[in-house]
N, CA and C atoms as an extended XYZ file, in Angstrom:
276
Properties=species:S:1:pos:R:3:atomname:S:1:resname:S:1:resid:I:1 pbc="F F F"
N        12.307       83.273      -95.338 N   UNK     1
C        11.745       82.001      -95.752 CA  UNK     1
C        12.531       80.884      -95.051 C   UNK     1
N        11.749       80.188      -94.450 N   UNK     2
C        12.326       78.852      -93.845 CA  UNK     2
C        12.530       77.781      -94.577 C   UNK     2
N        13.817       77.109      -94.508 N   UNK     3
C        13.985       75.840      -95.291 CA  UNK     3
C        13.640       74.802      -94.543 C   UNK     3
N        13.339       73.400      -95.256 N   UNK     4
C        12.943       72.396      -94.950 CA  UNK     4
C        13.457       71.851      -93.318 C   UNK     4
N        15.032       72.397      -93.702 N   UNK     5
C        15.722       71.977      -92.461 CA  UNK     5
C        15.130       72.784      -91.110 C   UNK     5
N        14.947       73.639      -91.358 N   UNK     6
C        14.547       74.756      -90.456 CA  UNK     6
C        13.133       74.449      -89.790 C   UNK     6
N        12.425       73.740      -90.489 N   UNK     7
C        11.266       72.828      -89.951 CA  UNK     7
C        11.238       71.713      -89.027 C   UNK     7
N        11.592       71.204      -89.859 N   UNK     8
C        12.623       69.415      -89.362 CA  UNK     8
C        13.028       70.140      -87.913 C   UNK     8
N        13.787       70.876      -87.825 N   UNK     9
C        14.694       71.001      -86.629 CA  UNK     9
C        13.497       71.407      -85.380 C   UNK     9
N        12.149       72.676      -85.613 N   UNK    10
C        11.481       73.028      -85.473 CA  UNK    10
C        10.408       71.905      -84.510 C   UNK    10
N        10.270       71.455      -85.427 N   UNK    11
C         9.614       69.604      -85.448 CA  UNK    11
C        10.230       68.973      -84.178 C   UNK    11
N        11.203       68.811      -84.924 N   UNK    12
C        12.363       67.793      -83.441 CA  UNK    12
C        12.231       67.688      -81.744 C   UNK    12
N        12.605       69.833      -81.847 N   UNK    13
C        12.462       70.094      -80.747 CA  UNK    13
C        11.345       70.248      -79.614 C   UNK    13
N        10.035       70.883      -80.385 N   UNK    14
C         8.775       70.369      -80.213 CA  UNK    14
C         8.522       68.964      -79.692 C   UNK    14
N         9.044       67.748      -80.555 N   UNK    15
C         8.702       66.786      -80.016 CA  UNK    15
C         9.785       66.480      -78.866 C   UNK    15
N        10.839       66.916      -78.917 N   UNK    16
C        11.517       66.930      -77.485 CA  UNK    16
C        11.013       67.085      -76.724 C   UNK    16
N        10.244       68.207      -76.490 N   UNK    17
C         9.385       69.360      -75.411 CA  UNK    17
C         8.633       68.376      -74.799 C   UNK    17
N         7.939       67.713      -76.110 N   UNK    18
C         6.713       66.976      -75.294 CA  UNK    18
C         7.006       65.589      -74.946 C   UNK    18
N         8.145       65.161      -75.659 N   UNK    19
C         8.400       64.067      -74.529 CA  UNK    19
C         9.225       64.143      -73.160 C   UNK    19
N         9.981       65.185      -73.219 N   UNK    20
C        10.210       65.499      -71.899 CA  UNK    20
C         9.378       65.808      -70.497 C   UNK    20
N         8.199       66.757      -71.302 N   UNK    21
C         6.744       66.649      -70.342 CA  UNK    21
C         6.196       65.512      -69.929 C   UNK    21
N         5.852       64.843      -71.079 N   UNK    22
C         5.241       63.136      -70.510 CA  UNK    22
C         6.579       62.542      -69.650 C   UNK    22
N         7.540       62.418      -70.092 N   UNK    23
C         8.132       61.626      -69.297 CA  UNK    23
C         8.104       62.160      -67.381 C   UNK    23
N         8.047       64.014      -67.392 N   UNK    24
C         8.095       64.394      -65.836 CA  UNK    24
C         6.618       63.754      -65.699 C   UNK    24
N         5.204       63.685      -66.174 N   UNK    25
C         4.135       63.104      -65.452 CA  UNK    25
C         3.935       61.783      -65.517 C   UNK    25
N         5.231       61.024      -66.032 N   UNK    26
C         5.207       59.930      -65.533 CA  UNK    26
C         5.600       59.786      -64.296 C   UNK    26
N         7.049       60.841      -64.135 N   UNK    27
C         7.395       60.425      -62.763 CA  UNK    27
C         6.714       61.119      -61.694 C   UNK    27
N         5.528       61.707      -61.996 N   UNK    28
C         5.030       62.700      -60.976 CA  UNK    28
C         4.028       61.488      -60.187 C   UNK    28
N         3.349       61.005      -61.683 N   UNK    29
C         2.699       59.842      -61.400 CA  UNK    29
C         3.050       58.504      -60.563 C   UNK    29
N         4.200       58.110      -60.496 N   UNK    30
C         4.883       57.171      -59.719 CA  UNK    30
C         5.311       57.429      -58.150 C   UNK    30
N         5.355       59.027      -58.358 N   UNK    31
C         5.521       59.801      -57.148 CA  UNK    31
C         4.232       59.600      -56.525 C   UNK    31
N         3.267       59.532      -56.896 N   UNK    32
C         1.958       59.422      -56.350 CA  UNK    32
C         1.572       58.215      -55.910 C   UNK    32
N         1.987       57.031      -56.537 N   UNK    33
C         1.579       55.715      -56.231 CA  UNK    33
C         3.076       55.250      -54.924 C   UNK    33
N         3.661       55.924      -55.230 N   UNK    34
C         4.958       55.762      -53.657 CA  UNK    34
C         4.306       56.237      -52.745 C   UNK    34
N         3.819       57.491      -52.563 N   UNK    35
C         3.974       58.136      -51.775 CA  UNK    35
C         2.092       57.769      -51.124 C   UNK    35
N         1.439       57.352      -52.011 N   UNK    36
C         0.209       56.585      -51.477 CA  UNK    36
C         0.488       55.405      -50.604 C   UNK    36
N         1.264       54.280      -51.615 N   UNK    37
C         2.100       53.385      -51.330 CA  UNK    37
C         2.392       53.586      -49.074 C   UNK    37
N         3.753       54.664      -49.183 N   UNK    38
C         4.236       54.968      -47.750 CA  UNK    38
C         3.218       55.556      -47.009 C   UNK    38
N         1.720       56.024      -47.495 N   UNK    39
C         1.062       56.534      -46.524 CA  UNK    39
C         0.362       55.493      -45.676 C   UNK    39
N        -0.273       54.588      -46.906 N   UNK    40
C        -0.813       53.183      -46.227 CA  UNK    40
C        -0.097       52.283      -45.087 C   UNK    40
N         1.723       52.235      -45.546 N   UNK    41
C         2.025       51.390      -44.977 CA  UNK    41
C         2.324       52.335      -43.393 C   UNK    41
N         2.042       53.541      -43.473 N   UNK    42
C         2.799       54.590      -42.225 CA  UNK    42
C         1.669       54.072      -41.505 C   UNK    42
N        -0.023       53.923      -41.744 N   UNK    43
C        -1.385       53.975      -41.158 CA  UNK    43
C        -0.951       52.836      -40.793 C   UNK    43
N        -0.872       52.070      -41.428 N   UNK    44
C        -0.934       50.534      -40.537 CA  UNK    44
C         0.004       50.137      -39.674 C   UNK    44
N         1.475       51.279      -39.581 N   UNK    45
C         2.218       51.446      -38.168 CA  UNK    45
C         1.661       52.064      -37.219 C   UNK    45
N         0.907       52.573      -38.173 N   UNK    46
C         0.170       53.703      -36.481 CA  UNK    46
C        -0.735       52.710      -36.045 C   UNK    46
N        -1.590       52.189      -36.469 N   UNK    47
C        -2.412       51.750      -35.774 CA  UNK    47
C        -2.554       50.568      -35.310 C   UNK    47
N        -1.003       49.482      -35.769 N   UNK    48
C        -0.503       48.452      -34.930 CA  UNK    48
C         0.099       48.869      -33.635 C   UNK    48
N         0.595       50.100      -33.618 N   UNK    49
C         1.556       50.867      -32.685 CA  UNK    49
C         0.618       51.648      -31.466 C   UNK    49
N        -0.801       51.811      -31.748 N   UNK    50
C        -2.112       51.988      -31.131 CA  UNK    50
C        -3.114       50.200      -30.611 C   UNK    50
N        -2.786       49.679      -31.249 N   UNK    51
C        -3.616       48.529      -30.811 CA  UNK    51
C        -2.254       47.888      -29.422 C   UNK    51
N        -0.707       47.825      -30.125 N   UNK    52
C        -0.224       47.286      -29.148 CA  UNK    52
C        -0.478       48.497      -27.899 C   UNK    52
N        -0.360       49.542      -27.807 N   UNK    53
C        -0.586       50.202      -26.295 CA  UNK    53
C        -1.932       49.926      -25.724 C   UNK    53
N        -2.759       49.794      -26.827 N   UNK    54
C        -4.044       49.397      -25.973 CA  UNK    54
C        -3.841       48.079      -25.418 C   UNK    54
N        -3.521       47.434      -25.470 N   UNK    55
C        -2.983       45.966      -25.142 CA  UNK    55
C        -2.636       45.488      -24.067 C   UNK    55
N        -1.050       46.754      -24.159 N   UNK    56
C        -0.658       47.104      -22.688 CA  UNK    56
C        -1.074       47.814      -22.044 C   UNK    56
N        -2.244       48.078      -21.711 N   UNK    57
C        -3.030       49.648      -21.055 CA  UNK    57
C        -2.132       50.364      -21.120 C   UNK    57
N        -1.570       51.014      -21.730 N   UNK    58
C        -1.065       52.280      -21.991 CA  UNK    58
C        -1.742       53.010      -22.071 C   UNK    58
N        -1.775       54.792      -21.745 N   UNK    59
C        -2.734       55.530      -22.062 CA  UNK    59
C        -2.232       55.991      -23.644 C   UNK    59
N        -3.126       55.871      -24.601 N   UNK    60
C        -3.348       56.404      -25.852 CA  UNK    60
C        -3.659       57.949      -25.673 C   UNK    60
N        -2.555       58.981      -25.804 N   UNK    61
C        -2.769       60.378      -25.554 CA  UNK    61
C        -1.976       60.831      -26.387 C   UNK    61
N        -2.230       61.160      -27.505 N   UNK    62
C        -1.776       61.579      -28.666 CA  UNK    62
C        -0.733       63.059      -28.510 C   UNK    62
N        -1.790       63.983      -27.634 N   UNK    63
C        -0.444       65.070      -27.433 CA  UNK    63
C         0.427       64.439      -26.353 C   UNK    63
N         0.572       63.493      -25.758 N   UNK    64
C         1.260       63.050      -24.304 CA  UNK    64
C         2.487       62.133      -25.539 C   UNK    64
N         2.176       61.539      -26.016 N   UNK    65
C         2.635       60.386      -26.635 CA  UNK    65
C         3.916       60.796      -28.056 C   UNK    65
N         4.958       60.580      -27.727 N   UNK    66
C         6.165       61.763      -28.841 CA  UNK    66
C         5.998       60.838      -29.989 C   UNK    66
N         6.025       59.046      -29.661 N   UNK    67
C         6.050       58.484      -30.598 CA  UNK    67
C         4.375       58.517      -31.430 C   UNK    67
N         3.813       58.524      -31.113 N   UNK    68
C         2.357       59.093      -31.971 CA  UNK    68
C         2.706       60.268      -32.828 C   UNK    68
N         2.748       61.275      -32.027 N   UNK    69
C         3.079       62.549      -32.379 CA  UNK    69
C         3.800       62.810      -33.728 C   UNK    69
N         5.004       61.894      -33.625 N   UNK    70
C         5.996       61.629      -34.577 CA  UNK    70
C         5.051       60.947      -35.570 C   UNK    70
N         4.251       60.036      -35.484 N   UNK    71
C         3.981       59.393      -36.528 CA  UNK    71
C         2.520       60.084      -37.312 C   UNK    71
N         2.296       60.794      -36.293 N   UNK    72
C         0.884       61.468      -37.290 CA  UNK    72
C         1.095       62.741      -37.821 C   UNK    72
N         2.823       63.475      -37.408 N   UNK    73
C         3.138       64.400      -38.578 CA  UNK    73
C         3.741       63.558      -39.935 C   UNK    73
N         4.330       62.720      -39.635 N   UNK    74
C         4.452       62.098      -40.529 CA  UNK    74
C         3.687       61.962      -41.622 C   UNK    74
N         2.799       61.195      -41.404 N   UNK    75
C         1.556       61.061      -41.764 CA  UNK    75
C         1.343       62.613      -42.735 C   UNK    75
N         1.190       63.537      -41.828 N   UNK    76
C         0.435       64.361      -42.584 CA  UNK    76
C         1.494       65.108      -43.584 C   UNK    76
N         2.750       65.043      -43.360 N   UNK    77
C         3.793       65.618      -44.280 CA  UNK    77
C         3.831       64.913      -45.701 C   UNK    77
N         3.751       63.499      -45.592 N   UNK    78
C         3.451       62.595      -46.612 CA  UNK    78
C         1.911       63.051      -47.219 C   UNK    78
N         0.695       63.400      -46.581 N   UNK    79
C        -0.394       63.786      -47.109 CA  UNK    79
C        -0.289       65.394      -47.843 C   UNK    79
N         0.517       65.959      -47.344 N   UNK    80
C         0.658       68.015      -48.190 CA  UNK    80
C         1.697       67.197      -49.208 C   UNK    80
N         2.673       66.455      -49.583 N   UNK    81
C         3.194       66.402      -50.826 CA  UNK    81
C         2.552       65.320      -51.426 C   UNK    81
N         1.501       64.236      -50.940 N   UNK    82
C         0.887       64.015      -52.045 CA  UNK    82
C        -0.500       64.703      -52.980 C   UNK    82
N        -0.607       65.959      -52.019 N   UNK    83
C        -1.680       67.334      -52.526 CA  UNK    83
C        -0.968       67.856      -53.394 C   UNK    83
N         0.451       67.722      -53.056 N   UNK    84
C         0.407       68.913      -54.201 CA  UNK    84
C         1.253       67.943      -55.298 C   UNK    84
N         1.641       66.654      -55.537 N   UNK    85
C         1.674       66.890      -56.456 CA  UNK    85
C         0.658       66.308      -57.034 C   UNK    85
N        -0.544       65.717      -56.458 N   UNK    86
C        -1.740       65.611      -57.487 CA  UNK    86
C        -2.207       66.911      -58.253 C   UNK    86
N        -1.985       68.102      -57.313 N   UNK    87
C        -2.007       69.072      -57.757 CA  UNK    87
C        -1.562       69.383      -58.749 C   UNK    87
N        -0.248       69.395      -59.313 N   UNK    88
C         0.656       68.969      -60.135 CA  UNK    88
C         0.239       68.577      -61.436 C   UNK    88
N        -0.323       67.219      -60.654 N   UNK    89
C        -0.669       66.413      -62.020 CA  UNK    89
C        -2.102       66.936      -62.513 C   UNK    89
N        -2.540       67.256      -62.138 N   UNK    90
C        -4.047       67.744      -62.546 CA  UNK    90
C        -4.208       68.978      -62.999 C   UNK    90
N        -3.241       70.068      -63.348 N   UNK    91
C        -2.643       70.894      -63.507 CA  UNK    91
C        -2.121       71.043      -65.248 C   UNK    91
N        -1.642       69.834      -65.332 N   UNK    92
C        -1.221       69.031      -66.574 CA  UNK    92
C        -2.170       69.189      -67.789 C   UNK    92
């Protein structure tokens, strides 16, 4: 037979549990609005960083080009961790 206390305590930890959960999809959630956040601002380096070579006739050759290259893995490394942790969150 369980005493009162034995509930209570029961209780407590439970609600520990679950505020510890909400609090990680908060930060999963914030993780998501950063990391949206750095994708936007990465696109609009790329494609200031594409308008200035067009500018300078530069040839725009994406496998030729290291600094492109660099910036559209970028790009996509920032796009697989914001998959997964929407993933993550939707999961929830």
């Amino acid at each position: 037979m369980s005493t009162i206390w034995d509930v209570l305590k029961e209780t407590f930890n439970d609600a520990l549990d679950k505020a510890e959960e909400l609090k990680n999809l908060g930060q999963d959630k914030i993780d998501i609005l950063q990391l949206k956040n750095k994708m936007a601002k990465n696109f609009s380096k790329l494609g200031a960083t594409i308008y200035e070579m067009y500018n300078n006739g530069e040839d725009i050759d994406f496998d030729k080009n290291e600094k492109l290259k660099r910036m559209l893995d970028e790009l996509k490394d920032i796009e697989k961790q914001l998959k997964e942790k929407e993933k993550k969150v939707s999961q929830i």
